[in-house]
N, C-alpha and C positions, 0 to 999 in steps of 0.2 A: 100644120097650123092649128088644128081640130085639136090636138094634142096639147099642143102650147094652151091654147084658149082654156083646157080641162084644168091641166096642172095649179093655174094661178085660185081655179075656180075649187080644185080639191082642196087650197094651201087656204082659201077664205069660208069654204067650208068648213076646213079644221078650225079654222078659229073661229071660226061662228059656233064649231061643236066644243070646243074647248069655252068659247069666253061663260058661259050658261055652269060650266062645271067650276071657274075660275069666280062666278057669282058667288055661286054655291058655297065655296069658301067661304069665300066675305061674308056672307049672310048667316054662316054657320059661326064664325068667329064673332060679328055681331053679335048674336043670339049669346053668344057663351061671355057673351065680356063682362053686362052683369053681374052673372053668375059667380066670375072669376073676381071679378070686384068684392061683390062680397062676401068668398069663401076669404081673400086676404083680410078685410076688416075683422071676422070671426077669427082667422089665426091672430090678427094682431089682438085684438079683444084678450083672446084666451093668452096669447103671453105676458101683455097687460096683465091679466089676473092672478097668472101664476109669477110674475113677480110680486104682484103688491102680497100674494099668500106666501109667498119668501120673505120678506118684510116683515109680514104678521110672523112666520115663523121665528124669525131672526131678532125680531123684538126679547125675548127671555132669555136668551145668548147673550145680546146687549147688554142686559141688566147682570143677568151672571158675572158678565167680564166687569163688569163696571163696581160690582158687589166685591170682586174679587183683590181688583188695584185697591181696591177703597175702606174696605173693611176694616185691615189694625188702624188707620187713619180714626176711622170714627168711633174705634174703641179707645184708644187713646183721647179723643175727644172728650166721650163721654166721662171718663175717668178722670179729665181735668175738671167738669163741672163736679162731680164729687167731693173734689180734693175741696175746692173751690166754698163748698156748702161746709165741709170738713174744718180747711181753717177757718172759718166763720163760727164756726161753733167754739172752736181751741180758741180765738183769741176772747170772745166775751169768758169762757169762764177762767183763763189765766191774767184778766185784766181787772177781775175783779178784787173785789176789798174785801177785809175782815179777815178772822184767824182761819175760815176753809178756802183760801184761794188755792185754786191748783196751782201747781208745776208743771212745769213741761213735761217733766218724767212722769208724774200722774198718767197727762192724757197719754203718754207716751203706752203707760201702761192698760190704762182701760183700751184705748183704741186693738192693741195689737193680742190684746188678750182675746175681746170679742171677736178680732178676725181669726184665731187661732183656735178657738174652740169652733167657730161659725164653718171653716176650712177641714179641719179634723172630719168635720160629722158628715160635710157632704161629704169627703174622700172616700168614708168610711162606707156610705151609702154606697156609692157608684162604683166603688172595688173598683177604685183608680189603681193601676199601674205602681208597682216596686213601693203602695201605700208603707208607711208614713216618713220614710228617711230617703225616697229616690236611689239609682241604681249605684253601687260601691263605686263606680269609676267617676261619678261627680258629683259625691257629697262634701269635696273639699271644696269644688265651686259655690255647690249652696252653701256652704257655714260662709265664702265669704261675700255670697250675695247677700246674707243675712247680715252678716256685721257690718258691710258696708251702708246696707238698708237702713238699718238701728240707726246710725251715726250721722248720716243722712239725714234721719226724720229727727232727730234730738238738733242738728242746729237750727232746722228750719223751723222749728216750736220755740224754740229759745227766742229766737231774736222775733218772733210772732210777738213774744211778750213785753217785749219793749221797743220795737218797730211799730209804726203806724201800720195796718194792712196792706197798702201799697207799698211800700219801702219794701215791705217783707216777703212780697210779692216775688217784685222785682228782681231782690237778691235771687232770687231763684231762674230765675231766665238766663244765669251765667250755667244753665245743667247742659243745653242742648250745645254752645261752645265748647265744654270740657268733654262732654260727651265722643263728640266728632273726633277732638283731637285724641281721647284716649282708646277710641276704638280704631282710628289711622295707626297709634304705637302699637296698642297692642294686639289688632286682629290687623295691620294691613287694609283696613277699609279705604276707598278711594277717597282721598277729600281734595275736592279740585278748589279753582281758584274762585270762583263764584261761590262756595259755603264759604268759604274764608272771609270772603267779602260782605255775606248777608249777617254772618256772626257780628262782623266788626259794626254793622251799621243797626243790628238789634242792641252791641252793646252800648253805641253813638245812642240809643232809644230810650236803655234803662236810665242811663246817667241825667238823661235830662229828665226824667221822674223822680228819678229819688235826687239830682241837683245835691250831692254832697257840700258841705260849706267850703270843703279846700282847693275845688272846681267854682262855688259859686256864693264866693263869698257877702255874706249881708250887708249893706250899710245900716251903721249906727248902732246902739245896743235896741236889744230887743227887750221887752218887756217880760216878767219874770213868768208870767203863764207863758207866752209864747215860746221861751227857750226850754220847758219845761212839759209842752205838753205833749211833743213825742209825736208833732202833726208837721214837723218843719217843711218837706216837702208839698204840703195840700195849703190851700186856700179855706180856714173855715168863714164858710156862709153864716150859717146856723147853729148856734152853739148849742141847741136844744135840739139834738139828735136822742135816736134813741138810749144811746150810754150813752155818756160821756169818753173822752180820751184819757187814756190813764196817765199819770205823769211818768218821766222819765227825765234821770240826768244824764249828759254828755256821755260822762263813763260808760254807762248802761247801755247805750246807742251804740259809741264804739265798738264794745266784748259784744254785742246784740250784733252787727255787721261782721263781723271776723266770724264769730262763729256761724253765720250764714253762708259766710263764703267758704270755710271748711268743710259746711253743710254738703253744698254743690259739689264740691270734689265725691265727695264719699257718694253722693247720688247718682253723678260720672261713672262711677267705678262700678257702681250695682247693677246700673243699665245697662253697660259692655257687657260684665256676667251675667248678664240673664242674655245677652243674644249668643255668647260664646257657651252657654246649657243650650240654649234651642229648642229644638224641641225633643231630648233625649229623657228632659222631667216636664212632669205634666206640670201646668202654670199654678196649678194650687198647690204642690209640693215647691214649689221656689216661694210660693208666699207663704205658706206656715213655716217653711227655712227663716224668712224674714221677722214674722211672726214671734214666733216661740224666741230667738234670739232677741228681742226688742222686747220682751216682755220679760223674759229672764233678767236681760241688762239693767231695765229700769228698775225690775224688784229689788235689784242688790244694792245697785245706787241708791238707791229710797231707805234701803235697810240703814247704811254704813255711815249715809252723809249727815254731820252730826244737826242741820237745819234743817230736814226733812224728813217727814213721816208721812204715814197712808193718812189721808182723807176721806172721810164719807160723806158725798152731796148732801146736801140740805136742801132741800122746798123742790116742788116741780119744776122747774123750771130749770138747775141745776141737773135733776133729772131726765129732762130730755135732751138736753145738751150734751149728756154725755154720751146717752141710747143714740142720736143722730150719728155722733163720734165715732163711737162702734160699727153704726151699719154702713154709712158712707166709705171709713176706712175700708173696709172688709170690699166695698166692691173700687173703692178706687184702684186697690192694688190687683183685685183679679183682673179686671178690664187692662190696666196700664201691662200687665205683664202678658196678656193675649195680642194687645197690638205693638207690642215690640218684638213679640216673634214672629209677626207678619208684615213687619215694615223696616228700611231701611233706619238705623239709629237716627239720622240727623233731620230727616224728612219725620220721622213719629215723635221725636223729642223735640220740634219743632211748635208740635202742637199745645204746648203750655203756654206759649204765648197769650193763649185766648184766655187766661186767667187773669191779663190784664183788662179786661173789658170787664169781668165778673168784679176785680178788686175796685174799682174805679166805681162801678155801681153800690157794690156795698158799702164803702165807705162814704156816697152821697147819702143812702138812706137810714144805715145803721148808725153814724159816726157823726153826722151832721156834716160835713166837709163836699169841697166843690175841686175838682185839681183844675189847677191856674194853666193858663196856653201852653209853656212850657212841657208839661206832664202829656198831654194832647198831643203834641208833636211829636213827645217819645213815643208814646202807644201807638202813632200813625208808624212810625220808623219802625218799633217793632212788629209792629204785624203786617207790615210792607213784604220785612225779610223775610218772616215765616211763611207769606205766599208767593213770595218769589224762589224762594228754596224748594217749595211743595210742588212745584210745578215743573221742576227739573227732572222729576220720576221716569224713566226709561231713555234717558237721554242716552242718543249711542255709546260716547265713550267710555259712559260709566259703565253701563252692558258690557261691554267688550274686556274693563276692567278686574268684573267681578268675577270672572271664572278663575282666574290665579287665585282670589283671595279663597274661597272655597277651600282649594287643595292648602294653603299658607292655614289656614284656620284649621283643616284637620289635623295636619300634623301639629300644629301647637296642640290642640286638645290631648292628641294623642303621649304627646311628651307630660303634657302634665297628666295625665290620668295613670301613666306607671312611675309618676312617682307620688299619687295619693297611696 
């Protein structure tokens, strides 16, 4: 009984000896909970931090990559405000009057000569690569990036000269349409059904800018300035702009249209060649190819045709119109020909669109003219398309497309380079 009594008495002893050691825990893990508390907020802090220093790191990556998608985009940009300052300067001095008006071929000549010599002497400087005729296996591509170039820039000055600057604009927003299609024939490039779509609705855009009369015909006869001064398309506000409009008849408009749209094709064709070179010639060897061709051509033309001869400016003013000419040319074409070898054709030739927002302003301040709703809703259309097309860049299927055309693209090069 002694025994029994002890037993219960050792079993409440232990746990009278154990509960003190079973405190001791508790009070030990107590004690430590803070601590544990806030050794985790310190870890979470410090991951906190070195994330947001991955973030900071990660920011110049971003930019990089962003620099990277983006760059021929905004060289081609900048190369259309060029162009944009460029024909501005070609249409005052081939609009104007008296026996030193230019020609097309003139500026044709001044422009491409400046960039030709301008192109020469850097190359010459920086002992560019295979200087001055690029490498034997595509100098047949540059002679025809070059005559295509020449021929290209001769309609689109022509019909400058009897086109309104908008009209003349315009015509030219048929480049990035032909463009597409001619590099789908001739390199294989993907053209899905959305570029077909955005083409057909940029060319829904030009039409109603330039509103042809056989699409939108006038009531009643027009009065003899009006059919005559070559503004059909614009609403003029203010007839005391800073030139005036120069006149023009029917005929002149018609051959002025056609030869713009001959224009496009030959500018199609120079754009595909310069992404089918790539980058095997440096960009300023495609453009003194261009150059020197367009400069040769116009001399001879100027030589032979029995109504035309060289001019020499008269007054300042002629003078800096032409010095603009020169220098704008010379970087339009180095920039336009850096971001077509960085960018897919229909996405970078997309980008002349925005020469509609340039035309439209200059012909408010230069020209006196206001464009009526119509012209407004094309410019919304066309530049609709150009940012909806611009934004299709890494779409999967085209990704998944362009590995074939790679291999399609070298072996054409390679066909044609053994029979230059």
């Amino acid at each position: 009984m002694q025994y029994g009594a002890i037993k219960p008495a050792t079993d409440a002893a232990g746990v009278q000896r154990d509960a003190p050691r079973s405190s001791s825990k508790v009070a030990d893990n107590a004690d430590a909970g803070p601590e544990a508390a806030g050794l985790g907020r310190r870890f979470r802090d410090a991951a906190d931090a070195d994330g947001d220093q991955q973030r900071r790191r990660d920011v110049p990556g971003r930019l990089r990559a962003f620099y990277e998608r983006n760059i021929g985009l905004f060289f081609v940009f900048l190369a259309q405000t060029f162009g944009s300052v460029m024909s501005t300067a070609a249409k005052l001095l081939t609009s104007g009057g008296g026996p030193n008006r230019f020609h097309a071929l003139h500026i044709i000549f001044v422009r491409m000569a400046a960039t030709a010599v301008l192109g020469f002497l850097y190359m010459w400087h920086q002992r560019v690569p295979d200087f001055p005729f690029g490498g034997r296996g595509i100098r047949g591509l540059l002679l025809l990036r070059g005559l295509a170039g020449f021929l290209g820039l001769f309609g689109l000055y022509y019909s400058l000269t009897y086109l309104d600057f908008a009209d003349s604009t315009v015509v030219s927003f048929l480049i990035p349409i032909l463009t597409a299609v001619v590099c789908y024939v001739w390199l294989r490039e993907p053209y899905t059904i959305r570029e077909a779509l955005a083409g057909l609705i940029a060319l829904a855009g030009v039409l109603l800018v330039a509103r042809p009369p056989f699409l939108f015909p006038r009531e009643g006869a027009e009065p003899p300035e009006a059919a005559s001064d070559g503004v059909g398309s614009l609403v003029v506000d203010h007839p005391h702009g800073l030139v005036p409009a120069p006149p023009t008849s029917p005929a002149q408009r018609g051959f002025a249209v056609l030869c713009g749209v001959l224009g496009t094709f030959a500018a199609a064709v120079a754009y595909t060649t310069i992404r089918v070179i790539g980058k095997r010639a440096h960009s300023l060897i495609s453009v003194n190819y261009f150059a020197l061709v367009a400069t040769v051509g116009s001399a001879l033309i100027i030589l032979v045709h029995p109504d035309l001869e060289f001019v020499l400016p008269q007054g300042v003013m002629q003078w800096t119109l032409l010095t603009i000419i020169g220098i704008t040319g010379f970087m339009l074409q180095f920039l336009l020909t850096e971001g077509l070898k960085r960018e897919k054709a229909g996405r970078a030739t997309n980008m002349i669109y925005i020469q509609m927002v340039f035309a439209l302003v200059v012909e408010r301040v230069v020209w006196g003219t206001t464009p009526p709703p119509l012209s407004l809703l094309g410019a919304v259309l066309i530049i609709g398309a150009a940012i909806w097309l611009s934004l299709q860049k890494n779409h999967p299927p085209v990704v998944v497309q362009q590995k074939p055309v790679v291999d399609e693209e070298s072996s054409l090069l390679g066909s044609q380079e053994d029979g230059i």
